[in-house]
N, C-alpha and C positions, 0 to 999 in steps of 0.2 A: 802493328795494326793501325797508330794514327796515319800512314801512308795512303791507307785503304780512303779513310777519311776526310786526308785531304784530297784524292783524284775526288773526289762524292763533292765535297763541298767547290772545289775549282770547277767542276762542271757543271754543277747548279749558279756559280756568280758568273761564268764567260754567257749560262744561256738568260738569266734575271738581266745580265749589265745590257745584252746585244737584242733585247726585250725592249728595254726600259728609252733605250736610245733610238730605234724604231718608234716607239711611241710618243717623244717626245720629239721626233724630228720629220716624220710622215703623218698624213691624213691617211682616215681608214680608206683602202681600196688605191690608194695613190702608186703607180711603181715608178723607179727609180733605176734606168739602166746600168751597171755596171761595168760590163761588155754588152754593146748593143746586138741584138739578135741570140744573145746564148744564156747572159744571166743577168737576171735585174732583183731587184728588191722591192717586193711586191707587199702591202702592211695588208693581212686580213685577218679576223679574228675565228678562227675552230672550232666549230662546236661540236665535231666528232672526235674520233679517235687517231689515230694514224691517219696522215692522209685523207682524215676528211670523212672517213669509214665511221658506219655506228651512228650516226647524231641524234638518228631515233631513238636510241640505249645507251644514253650517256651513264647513265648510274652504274650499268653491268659492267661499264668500263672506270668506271670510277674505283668498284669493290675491285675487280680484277687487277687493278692495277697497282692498291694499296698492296693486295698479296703480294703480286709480286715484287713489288719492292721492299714488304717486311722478307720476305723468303730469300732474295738476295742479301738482303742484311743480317739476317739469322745463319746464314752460310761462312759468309765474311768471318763474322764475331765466332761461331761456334767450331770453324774448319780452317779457319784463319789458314787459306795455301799460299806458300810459299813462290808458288812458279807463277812468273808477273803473265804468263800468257794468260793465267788463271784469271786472277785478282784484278787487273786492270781492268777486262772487257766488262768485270761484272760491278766493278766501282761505276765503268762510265754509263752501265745501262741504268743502277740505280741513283745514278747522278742525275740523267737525262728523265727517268721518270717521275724523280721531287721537282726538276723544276718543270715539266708541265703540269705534277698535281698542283703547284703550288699557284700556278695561272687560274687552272681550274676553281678552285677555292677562295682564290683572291677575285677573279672576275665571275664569281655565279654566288652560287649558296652551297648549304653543307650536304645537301643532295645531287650534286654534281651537274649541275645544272650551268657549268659555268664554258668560259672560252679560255683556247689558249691562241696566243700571238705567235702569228707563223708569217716568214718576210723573207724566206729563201726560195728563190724564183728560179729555176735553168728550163728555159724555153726554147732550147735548143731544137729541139724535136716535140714540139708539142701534140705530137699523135700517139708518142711514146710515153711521157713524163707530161704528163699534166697539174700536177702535184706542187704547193707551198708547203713548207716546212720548217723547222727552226733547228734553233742548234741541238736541243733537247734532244728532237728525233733524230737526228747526226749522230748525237753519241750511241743513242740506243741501236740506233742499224749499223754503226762502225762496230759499236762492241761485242754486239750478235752474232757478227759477219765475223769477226778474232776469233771470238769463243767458239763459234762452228768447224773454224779452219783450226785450230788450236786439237779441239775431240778429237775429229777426224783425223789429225795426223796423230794422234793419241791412239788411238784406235789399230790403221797401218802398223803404227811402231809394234805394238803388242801383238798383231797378227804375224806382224814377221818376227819377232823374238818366238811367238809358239812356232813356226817352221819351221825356225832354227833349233830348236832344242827337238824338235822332233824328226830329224833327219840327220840332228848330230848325234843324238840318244839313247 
Protein backbone atom coordinates (compact mmCIF):
# COMPACT_ATOMS: atom_id res chain seq x y z
CA UNK A 1 0.00 0.00 0.00
CA UNK A 2 2.96 2.66 0.74
CA UNK A 3 3.58 2.29 -3.28
CA UNK A 4 0.07 3.64 -3.69
CA UNK A 5 1.35 6.50 -1.67
CA UNK A 6 4.37 7.24 -2.98
CA UNK A 7 3.03 7.44 -7.02
CA UNK A 8 0.23 10.13 -4.88
CA UNK A 9 2.90 11.95 -3.12
CA UNK A 10 5.72 11.96 -6.52
CA UNK A 11 2.89 13.32 -8.33
CA UNK A 12 1.79 16.08 -6.14
CA UNK A 13 5.99 17.18 -5.70
CA UNK A 14 6.79 16.76 -9.99
CA UNK A 15 3.36 19.18 -10.15
CA UNK A 16 4.12 21.72 -6.60
CA UNK A 17 8.07 21.70 -7.76
CA UNK A 18 7.12 22.51 -12.01
CA UNK A 19 4.47 25.25 -10.19
CA UNK A 20 6.81 26.68 -8.03
CA UNK A 21 9.53 27.15 -10.76
CA UNK A 22 7.08 28.78 -13.20
CA UNK A 23 6.34 31.11 -10.68
CA UNK A 24 9.51 32.05 -9.62
CA UNK A 25 11.01 32.21 -13.15
CA UNK A 26 7.83 33.72 -15.35
CA UNK A 27 5.62 36.98 -15.09
CA UNK A 28 1.99 36.21 -15.08
CA UNK A 29 0.77 36.00 -18.75
CA UNK A 30 4.52 35.80 -20.04
CA UNK A 31 5.09 32.72 -22.65
CA UNK A 32 8.10 31.09 -23.30
CA UNK A 33 8.58 29.12 -26.54
CA UNK A 34 9.91 25.79 -26.19
CA UNK A 35 9.50 24.47 -29.76
CA UNK A 36 8.39 27.57 -31.59
CA UNK A 37 4.84 27.30 -33.22
CA UNK A 38 3.78 23.93 -31.28
CA UNK A 39 4.53 24.35 -27.56
CA UNK A 40 5.63 27.08 -25.35
CA UNK A 41 5.01 27.79 -21.55
CA UNK A 42 2.48 30.07 -21.11
CA UNK A 43 2.27 31.21 -16.75
CA UNK A 44 -1.56 31.99 -16.08
CA UNK A 45 -3.50 31.57 -13.20
CA UNK A 46 -7.26 29.25 -13.30
CA UNK A 47 -9.92 30.07 -11.75
CA UNK A 48 -12.04 27.43 -13.25
CA UNK A 49 -11.92 23.79 -13.45
CA UNK A 50 -10.41 21.79 -15.98
CA UNK A 51 -9.53 23.68 -18.72
CA UNK A 52 -10.75 26.85 -17.55
CA UNK A 53 -14.53 25.21 -17.27
CA UNK A 54 -16.82 26.32 -14.23
CA UNK A 55 -15.18 29.58 -12.95
CA UNK A 56 -18.62 30.80 -12.12
CA UNK A 57 -18.81 27.47 -9.64
CA UNK A 58 -15.72 27.23 -8.35
CA UNK A 59 -16.98 25.82 -4.93
CA UNK A 60 -19.19 22.96 -6.66
CA UNK A 61 -15.97 22.11 -8.00
CA UNK A 62 -14.12 22.41 -5.05
CA UNK A 63 -16.71 19.85 -2.90
CA UNK A 64 -16.69 17.76 -6.14
CA UNK A 65 -13.43 17.43 -6.21
CA UNK A 66 -12.55 16.67 -2.47
CA UNK A 67 -14.97 13.57 -3.05
CA UNK A 68 -13.45 12.55 -5.36
CA UNK A 69 -10.33 12.41 -4.23
CA UNK A 70 -11.50 11.03 -0.58
CA UNK A 71 -13.47 8.14 -2.81
CA UNK A 72 -10.25 7.37 -4.67
CA UNK A 73 -8.42 7.09 -1.49
CA UNK A 74 -11.06 5.07 0.38
CA UNK A 75 -10.79 2.58 -2.63
CA UNK A 76 -7.01 2.44 -2.47
CA UNK A 77 -6.94 1.91 1.43
CA UNK A 78 -10.08 -0.33 1.51
CA UNK A 79 -9.56 -2.51 -1.90
CA UNK A 80 -6.05 -2.00 -1.87
CA UNK A 81 -5.79 -3.91 -6.06
CA UNK A 82 -3.20 -5.45 -6.81
CA UNK A 83 -3.23 -5.09 -10.76
CA UNK A 84 -0.79 -1.79 -11.23
CA UNK A 85 -3.27 -1.06 -14.40
CA UNK A 86 -5.50 -0.63 -11.46
CA UNK A 87 -3.78 1.28 -8.73
CA UNK A 88 -1.53 3.46 -10.85
CA UNK A 89 -4.11 5.53 -12.90
CA UNK A 90 -6.00 5.91 -9.76
CA UNK A 91 -2.78 7.10 -7.55
CA UNK A 92 -1.99 9.55 -10.50
CA UNK A 93 -5.48 10.99 -10.63
CA UNK A 94 -5.73 11.46 -6.84
CA UNK A 95 -2.21 12.72 -7.05
CA UNK A 96 -3.04 15.17 -9.83
CA UNK A 97 -6.17 16.35 -7.91
CA UNK A 98 -4.28 17.28 -4.29
CA UNK A 99 -1.93 19.14 -6.18
CA UNK A 100 -4.47 21.32 -7.78
CA UNK A 101 -6.68 21.34 -4.53
CA UNK A 102 -3.65 22.39 -2.91
CA UNK A 103 -3.14 25.61 -5.50
CA UNK A 104 -6.66 26.16 -4.82
CA UNK A 105 -6.36 26.59 -1.14
CA UNK A 106 -3.12 27.95 -1.03
CA UNK A 107 -3.83 30.80 -3.70
CA UNK A 108 -7.84 31.65 -2.65
CA UNK A 109 -9.73 31.02 0.61
CA UNK A 110 -11.38 27.96 2.25
CA UNK A 111 -14.35 28.53 0.01
CA UNK A 112 -12.62 27.73 -3.11
CA UNK A 113 -12.40 30.77 -4.34
CA UNK A 114 -8.85 30.20 -5.15
CA UNK A 115 -6.34 29.68 -8.59
CA UNK A 116 -4.46 27.14 -9.92
CA UNK A 117 -1.08 27.54 -11.93
CA UNK A 118 -1.39 26.29 -15.44
CA UNK A 119 1.90 26.89 -17.91
CA UNK A 120 1.48 24.01 -20.45
CA UNK A 121 0.85 25.59 -23.67
CA UNK A 122 0.82 23.25 -27.33
CA UNK A 123 -0.41 25.78 -29.92
CA UNK A 124 0.02 23.61 -32.27
CA UNK A 125 -3.48 23.94 -33.67
CA UNK A 126 -4.94 26.40 -31.83
CA UNK A 127 -8.64 26.02 -33.39
CA UNK A 128 -8.38 22.68 -31.93
CA UNK A 129 -6.43 22.93 -28.33
CA UNK A 130 -6.89 26.12 -27.07
CA UNK A 131 -6.28 25.04 -23.58
CA UNK A 132 -3.18 25.77 -20.62
CA UNK A 133 -2.69 23.27 -18.29
CA UNK A 134 -0.38 21.81 -15.79
CA UNK A 135 1.10 18.70 -14.74
CA UNK A 136 -1.73 18.01 -12.29
CA UNK A 137 -4.28 17.85 -15.15
CA UNK A 138 -1.63 15.45 -17.14
CA UNK A 139 -1.84 12.95 -14.65
CA UNK A 140 -5.46 13.25 -14.19
CA UNK A 141 -6.34 12.83 -18.10
CA UNK A 142 -3.25 10.33 -18.53
CA UNK A 143 -4.80 8.26 -15.54
CA UNK A 144 -8.31 8.46 -16.69
CA UNK A 145 -7.46 7.61 -20.17
CA UNK A 146 -5.28 4.07 -18.47
CA UNK A 147 -8.09 3.34 -16.23
CA UNK A 148 -10.71 3.69 -19.19
CA UNK A 149 -8.45 1.47 -21.57
CA UNK A 150 -7.54 -0.78 -18.60
CA UNK A 151 -12.04 -1.52 -17.82
CA UNK A 152 -12.59 -1.71 -21.29
CA UNK A 153 -10.28 -4.37 -21.95
CA UNK A 154 -11.53 -5.82 -18.72
CA UNK A 155 -14.68 -5.86 -19.94
CA UNK A 156 -13.72 -7.60 -23.76
CA UNK A 157 -11.72 -10.28 -21.59
CA UNK A 158 -14.94 -11.26 -19.57
CA UNK A 159 -17.17 -11.03 -22.59
CA UNK A 160 -15.11 -13.38 -24.49
CA UNK A 161 -14.42 -15.84 -21.54
CA UNK A 162 -18.57 -15.83 -21.24
CA UNK A 163 -18.53 -17.15 -25.11
CA UNK A 164 -16.07 -19.24 -24.48
CA UNK A 165 -17.65 -21.09 -21.86
CA UNK A 166 -20.85 -20.95 -23.62
CA UNK A 167 -20.03 -22.50 -26.75
CA UNK A 168 -17.56 -24.78 -25.12
CA UNK A 169 -20.46 -25.93 -22.47
Amino acid sequence: MWLYFLVIAGVVALDQASKWLVMLNMELHESIDVIAGVFRFTYIRNDGSAFGMFSEHRWVFLVLSTIGIAAVLFYLIKFRPKEKLMWIPLAMIAGGGIGNMIDRLFYGDVFGNGTVVDFLDFCLIPNVWMWIFNVADAFVCVGAGILFAYLLLDILREFREEKRKKNHG
